[in-house]
Backbone bond lengths (Angstrom), bond angles and torsions (degrees), N, CA, C in turn:
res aa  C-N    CA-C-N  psi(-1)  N-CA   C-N-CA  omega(-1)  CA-C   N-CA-C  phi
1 X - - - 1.441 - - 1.517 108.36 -
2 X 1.165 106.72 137.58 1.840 116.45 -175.55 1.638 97.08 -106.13
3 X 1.410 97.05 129.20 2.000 104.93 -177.19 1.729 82.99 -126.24
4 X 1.679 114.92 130.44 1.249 119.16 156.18 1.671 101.93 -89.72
5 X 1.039 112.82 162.94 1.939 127.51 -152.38 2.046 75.30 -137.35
6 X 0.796 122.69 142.73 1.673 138.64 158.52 1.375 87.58 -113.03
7 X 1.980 104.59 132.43 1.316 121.12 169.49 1.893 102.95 -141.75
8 X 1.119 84.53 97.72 1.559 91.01 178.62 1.328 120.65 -59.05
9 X 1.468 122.99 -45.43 1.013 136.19 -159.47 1.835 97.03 -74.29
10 X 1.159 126.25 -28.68 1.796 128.38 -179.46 1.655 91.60 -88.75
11 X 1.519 125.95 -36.80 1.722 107.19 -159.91 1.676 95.05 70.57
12 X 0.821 128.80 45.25 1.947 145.99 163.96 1.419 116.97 -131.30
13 X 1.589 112.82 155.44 1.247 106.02 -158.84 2.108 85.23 -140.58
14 X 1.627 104.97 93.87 1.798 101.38 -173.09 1.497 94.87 -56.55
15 X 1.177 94.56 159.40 2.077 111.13 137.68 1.288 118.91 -122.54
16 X 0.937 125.48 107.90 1.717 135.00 174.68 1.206 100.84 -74.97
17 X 1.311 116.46 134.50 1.733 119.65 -179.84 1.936 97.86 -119.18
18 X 0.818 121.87 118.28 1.737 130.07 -176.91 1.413 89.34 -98.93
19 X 1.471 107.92 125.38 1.734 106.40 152.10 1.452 108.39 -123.04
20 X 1.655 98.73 158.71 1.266 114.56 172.52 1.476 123.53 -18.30
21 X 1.479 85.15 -69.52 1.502 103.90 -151.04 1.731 94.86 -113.92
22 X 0.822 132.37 -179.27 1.574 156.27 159.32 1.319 115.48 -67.60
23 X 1.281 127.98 106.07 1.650 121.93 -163.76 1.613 74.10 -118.90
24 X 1.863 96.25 -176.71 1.318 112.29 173.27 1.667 118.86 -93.33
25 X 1.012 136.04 147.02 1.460 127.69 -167.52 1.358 109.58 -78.16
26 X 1.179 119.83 -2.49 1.502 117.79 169.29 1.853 118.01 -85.20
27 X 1.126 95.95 2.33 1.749 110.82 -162.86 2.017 89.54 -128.71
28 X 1.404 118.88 -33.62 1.946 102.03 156.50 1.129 101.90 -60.13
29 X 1.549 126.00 -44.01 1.703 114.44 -156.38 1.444 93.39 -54.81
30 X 1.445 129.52 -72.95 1.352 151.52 -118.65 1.611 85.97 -59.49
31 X 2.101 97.44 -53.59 1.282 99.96 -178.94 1.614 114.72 -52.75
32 X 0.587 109.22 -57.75 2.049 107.86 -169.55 1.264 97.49 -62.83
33 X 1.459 152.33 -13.51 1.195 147.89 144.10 1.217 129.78 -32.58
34 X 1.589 97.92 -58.79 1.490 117.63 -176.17 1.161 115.33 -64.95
35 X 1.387 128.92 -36.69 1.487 156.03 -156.85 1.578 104.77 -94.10
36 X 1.258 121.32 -28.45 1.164 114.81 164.25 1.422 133.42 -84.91
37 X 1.555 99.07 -28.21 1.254 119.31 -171.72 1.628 105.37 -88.58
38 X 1.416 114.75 -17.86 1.492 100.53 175.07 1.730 91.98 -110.01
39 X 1.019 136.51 -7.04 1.299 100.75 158.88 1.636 128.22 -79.80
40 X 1.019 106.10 -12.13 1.481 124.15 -174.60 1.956 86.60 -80.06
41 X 0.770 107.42 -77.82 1.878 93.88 164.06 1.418 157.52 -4.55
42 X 1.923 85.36 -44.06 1.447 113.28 166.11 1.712 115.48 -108.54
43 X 1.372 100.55 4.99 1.632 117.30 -176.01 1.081 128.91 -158.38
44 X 1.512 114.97 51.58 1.111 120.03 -163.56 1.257 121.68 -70.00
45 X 1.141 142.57 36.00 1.249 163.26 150.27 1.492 138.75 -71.08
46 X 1.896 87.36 -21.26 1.431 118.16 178.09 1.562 97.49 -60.99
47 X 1.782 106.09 -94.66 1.368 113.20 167.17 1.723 82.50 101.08
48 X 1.540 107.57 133.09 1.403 129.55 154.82 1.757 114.48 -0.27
49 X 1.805 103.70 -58.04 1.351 104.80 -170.14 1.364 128.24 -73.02
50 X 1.499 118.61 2.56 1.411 110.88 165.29 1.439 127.00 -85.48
51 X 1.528 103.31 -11.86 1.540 117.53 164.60 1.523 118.71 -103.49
52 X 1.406 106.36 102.32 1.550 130.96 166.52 1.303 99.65 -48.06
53 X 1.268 114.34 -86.53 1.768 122.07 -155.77 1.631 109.09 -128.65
54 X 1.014 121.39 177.23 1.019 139.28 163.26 1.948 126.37 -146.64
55 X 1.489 107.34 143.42 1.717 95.11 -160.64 1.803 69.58 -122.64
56 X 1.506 84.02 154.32 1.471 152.56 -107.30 1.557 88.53 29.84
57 X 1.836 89.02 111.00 1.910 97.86 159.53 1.214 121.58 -90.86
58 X 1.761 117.36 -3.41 1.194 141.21 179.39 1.269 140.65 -139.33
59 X 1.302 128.93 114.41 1.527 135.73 -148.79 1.743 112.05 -60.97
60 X 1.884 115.20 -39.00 1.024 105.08 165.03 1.946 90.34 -121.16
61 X 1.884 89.48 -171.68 1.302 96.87 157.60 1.248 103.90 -99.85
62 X 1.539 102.25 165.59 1.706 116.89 148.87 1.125 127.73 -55.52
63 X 1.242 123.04 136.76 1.869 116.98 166.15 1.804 108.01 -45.90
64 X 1.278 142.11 106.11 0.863 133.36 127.21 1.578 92.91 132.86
65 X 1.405 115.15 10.82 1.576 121.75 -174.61 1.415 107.95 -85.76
66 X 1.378 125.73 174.62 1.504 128.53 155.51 1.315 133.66 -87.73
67 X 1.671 112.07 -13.11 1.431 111.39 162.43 1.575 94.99 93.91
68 X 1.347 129.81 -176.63 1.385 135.32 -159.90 1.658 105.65 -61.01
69 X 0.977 132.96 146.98 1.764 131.38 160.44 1.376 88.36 -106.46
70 X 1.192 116.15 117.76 1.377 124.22 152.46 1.875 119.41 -105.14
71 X 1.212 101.92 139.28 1.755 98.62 -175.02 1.813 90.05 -68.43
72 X 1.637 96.12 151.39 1.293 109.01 171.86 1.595 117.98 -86.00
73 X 1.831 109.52 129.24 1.544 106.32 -161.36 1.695 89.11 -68.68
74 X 0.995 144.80 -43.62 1.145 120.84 -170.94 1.667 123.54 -110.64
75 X 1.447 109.10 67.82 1.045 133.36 -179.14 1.563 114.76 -65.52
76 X 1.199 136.28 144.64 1.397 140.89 -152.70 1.782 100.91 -59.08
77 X 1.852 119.96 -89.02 0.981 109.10 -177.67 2.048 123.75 -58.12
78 X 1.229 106.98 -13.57 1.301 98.03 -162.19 1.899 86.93 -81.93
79 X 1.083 122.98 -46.74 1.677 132.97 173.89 1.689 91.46 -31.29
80 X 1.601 109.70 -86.11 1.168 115.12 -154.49 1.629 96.87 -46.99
81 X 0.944 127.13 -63.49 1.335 120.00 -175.96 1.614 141.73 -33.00
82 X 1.351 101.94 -16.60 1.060 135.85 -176.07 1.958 119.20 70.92
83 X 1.599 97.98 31.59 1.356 111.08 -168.61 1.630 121.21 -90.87
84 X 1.301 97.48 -9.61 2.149 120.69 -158.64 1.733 80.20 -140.47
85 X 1.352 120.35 141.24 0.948 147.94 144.67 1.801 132.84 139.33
86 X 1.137 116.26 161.86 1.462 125.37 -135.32 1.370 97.12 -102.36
87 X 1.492 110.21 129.42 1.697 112.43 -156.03 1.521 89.91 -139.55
88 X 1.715 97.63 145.56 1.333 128.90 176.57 1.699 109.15 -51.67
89 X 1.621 106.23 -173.08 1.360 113.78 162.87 1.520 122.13 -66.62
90 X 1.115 122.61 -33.05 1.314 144.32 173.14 1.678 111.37 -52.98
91 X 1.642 100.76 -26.58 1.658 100.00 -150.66 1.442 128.34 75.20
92 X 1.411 106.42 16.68 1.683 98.80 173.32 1.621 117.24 -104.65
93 X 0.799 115.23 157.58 1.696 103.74 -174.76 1.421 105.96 -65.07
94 X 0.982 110.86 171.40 1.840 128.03 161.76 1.366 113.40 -79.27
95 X 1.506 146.62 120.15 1.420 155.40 171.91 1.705 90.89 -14.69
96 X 1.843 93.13 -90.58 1.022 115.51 -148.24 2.000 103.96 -102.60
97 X 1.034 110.82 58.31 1.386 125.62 178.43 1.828 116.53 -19.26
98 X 1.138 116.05 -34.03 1.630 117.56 176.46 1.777 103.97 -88.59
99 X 1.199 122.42 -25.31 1.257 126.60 166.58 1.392 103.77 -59.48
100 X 1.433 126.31 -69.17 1.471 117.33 175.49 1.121 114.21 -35.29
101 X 1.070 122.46 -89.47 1.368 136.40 -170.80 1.440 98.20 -13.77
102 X 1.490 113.51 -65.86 1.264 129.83 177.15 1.599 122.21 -28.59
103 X 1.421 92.64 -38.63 1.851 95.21 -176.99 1.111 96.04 -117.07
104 X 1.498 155.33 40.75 1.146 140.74 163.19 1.246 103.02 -86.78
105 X 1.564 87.53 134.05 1.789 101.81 -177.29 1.520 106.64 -113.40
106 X 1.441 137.00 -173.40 1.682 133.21 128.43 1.499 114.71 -53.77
């Protein structure tokens, strides 16, 4: 399932991809690879620079590391603010944002 996140405060627009199951992070990358590279294909206008980062920034972990830190989309002041949070097709936020999350399915 693909969740766009509205982040005002970057002028960026995430996609969170939820899977089922537990894949390996070398097989999210490939995916977010592919996905960039063919939309950039059909829009080439995009261009490299609208994508900062991508998480899994790393195929494995380290022995004894923590693995990606990602900022939390719905982090206290940036939430309240109305700057972090996860919006419909419409572009409107979700009411109750931990409820979604909650029922997001495939």
């Amino acid at each position: 399932m693909t969740v766009p996140r509205l982040t005002v405060m970057l002028f960026s627009l995430p996609a969170w991809i939820f899977f089922e199951e537990s894949i390996p992070a070398a097989s999210a990358r490939r995916l977010g690879a592919f996905l960039i590279t063919d939309t950039m294909g059909r829009v080439p206008d995009i261009g490299f620079g609208s994508c900062d980062r991508r998480f899994p920034s790393q195929d494995t972990m380290p022995a004894g590391g923590f693995g990606n830190l990602i900022a939390l989309p719905l982090q206290g002041l940036a939430r309240t603010s109305g700057n972090s949070m996860f919006i419909d097709e419409s572009c409107s936020p979700y009411l109750d944002q931990w409820t979604f999350l909650k029922r997001a399915t495939i």
